[in-house]
C-alpha positions in Angstrom: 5.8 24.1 31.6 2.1 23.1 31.0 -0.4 24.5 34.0 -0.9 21.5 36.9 -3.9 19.2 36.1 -6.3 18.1 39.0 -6.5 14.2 38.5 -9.5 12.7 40.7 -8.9 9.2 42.3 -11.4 8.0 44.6 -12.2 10.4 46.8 -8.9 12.3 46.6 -7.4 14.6 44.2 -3.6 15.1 43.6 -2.3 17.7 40.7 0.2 16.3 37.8 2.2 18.1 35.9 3.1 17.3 32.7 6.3 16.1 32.7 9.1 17.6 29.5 9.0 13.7 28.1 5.7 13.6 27.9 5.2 14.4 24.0 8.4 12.8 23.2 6.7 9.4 24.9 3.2 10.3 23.1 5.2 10.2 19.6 7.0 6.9 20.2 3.3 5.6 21.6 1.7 6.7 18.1 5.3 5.3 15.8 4.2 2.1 17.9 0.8 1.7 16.8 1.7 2.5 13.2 4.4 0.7 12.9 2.4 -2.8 14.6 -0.9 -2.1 12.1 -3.0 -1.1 15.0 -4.0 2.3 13.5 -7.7 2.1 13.1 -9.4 4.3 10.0 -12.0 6.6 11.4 -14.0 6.5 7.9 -15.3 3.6 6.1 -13.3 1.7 3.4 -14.1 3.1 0.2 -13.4 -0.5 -1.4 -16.3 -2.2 1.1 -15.4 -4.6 3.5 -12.7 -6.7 4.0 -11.9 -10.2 2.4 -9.1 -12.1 3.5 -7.1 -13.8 0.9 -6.7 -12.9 -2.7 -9.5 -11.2 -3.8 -11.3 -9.9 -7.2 -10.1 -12.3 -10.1 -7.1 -11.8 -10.1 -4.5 -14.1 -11.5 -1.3 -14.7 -9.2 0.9 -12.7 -11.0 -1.3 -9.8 -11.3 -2.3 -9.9 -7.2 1.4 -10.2 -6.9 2.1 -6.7 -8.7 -1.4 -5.0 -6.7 0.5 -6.0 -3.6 3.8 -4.8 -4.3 2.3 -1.2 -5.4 0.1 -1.3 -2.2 2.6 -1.9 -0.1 4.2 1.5 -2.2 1.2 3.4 -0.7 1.2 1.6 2.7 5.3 3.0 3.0 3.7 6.2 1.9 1.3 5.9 4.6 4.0 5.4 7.2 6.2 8.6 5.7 3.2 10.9 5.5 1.9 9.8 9.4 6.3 10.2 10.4 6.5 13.7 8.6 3.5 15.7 9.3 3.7 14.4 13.2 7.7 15.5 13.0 6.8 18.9 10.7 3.6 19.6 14.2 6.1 18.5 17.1 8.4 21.1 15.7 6.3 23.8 14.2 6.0 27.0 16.6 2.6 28.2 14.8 0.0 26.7 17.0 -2.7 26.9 13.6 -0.1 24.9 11.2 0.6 22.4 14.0 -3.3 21.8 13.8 -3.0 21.9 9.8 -0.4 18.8 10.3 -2.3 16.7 12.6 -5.5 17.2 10.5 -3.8 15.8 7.8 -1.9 13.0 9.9 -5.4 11.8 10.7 -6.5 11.3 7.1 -2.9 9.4 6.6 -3.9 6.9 9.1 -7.0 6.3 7.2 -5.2 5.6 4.5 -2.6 3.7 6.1 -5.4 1.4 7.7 -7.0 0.8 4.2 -3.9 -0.2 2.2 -2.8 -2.8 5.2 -6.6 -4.1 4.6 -6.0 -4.7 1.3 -2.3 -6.1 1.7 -4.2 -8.4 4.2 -6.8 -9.4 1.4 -4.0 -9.9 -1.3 -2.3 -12.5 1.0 0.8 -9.7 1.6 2.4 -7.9 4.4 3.6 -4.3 5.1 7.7 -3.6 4.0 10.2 -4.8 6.0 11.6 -1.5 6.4 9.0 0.6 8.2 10.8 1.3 10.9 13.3 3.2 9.1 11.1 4.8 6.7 8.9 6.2 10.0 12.0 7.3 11.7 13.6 9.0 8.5 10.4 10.6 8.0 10.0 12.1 11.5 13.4 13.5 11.2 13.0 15.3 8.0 9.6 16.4 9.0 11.3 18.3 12.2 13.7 19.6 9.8 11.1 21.3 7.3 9.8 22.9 10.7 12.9 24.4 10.9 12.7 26.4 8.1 9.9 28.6 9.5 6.1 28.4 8.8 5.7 28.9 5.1 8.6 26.7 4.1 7.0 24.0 5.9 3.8 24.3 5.1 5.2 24.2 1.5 7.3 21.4 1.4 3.7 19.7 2.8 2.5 21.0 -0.6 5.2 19.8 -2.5 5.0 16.3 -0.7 1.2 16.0 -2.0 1.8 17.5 -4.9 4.5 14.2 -6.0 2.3 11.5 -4.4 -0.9 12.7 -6.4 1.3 12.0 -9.3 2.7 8.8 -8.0 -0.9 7.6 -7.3 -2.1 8.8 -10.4 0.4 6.3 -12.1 -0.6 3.7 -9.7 -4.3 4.1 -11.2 -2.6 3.2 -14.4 -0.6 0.5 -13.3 -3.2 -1.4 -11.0 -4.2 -4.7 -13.0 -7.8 -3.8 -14.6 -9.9 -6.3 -12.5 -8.5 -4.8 -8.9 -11.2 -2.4 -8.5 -11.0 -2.8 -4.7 -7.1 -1.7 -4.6 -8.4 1.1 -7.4 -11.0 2.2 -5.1 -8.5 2.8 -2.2 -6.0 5.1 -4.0 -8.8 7.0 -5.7 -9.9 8.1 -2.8 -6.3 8.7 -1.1 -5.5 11.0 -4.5 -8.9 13.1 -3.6 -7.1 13.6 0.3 -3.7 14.1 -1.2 -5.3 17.1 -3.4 -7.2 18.9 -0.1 -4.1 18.3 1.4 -2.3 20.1 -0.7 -4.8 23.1 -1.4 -5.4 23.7 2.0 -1.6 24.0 2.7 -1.3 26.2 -0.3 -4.1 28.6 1.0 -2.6 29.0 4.1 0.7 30.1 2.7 3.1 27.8 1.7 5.6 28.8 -0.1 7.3 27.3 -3.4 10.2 24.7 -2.8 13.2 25.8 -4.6 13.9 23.3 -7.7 17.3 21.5 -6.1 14.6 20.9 -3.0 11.9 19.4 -5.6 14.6 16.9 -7.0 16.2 15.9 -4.2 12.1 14.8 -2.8 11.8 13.2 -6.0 14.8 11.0 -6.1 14.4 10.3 -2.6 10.8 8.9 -3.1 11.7 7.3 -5.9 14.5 5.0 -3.8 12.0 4.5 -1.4 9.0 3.2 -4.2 11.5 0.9 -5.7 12.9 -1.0 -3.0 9.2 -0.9 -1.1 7.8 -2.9 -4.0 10.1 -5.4 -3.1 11.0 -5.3 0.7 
């Protein structure tokens, strides 16, 4: 139970203690701001300001495709803010609970810059974010399980695929998107200190059955976020 907190009204003063629901309500108060787009990025866009509407030159086929692989990376978003908040509700190593939230706080920067850009490409989040956020949370308090170096290394693992799925995105973005280009540059460069700084504070390897099963797993989610 957390110590009683003095809480001045007026004049008066009355103590509140926390009550046991009280994280579990912050979590559904933080899945509620992702999941409605109201996350706000704490650094500028690294693609400028926003345009609404299609932007660059763009023909409508090719703004059609940069939509579809930023709404890839918006899902992404929404895993990466479910898991690392799910891997620090449940981690019992106060300095790797920081770790996760550090990281969460860059994933909502992202998140807030790819749902810019889906605005500016006349597109919308997937359909299915609620049950990617909720799948996420409950794999991420899973990996907590598994004691402090096993999570912090399926963190490491988890950036180590998405540098390489937005590395492929780099290649796949049509040539004149330089705004959407921009954007997952700059994720990749997060996803990597991400990763380093999770290896340096001792994550351990994933076994390889562990590794595929991630893979296949994102790779269900990439192909049916492109569409839905």
């Amino acid at each position: 139970m957390a110590a009683p907190q003095a809480v001045a009204v007026g004049s008066s003063h009355f103590v509140r203690r926390q009550h046991w629901l009280d994280p579990f309500i912050a979590e559904v108060d933080v899945a509620l701001q992702v999941l409605a787009g109201q996350a706000g990025a704490a650094r500028p866009n690294p693609a400028g300001s926003a345009k609404p509407g299609v932007a660059d030159d763009l023909t409508a086929p090719e703004a059609k495709h940069a939509a579809g692989l930023m709404r890839v990376n918006h899902v992404g978003e929404v895993c990466a803010q479910a898991l690392y908040r799910g891997q620090a509700a449940a981690s019992k190593d106060a300095a790797s609970a920081q770790l996760f939230h550090r990281a969460a706080a860059d994933e909502i920067d992202h998140l807030a810059w790819c749902q810019q850009r889906l605005r500016e490409l006349d597109s919308r989040p997937s359909l299915l974010n609620p049950l990617w956020y909720a799948g996420s949370f409950a794999l991420g308090l899973l990996a907590a399980r598994a004691g402090v170096a096993r999570n912090l290394g399926f963190m490491a693992e988890t950036e180590r695929q998405v540098e390489a799925h937005l590395e492929d995105h780099l290649q796949r973005l049509p040539a004149a998107d330089t705004r959407s280009r921009r954007i997952v540059e700059q994720m990749k460069q997060d996803e990597i200190g991400h990763r380093v700084t999770a290896e340096r504070a001792g994550a351990a390897s994933m076994p390889a059955p562990v590794r595929g099963v991630m893979r296949m797993m994102s790779k269900l989610m990439t192909e049916t976020a492109y569409r839905l």
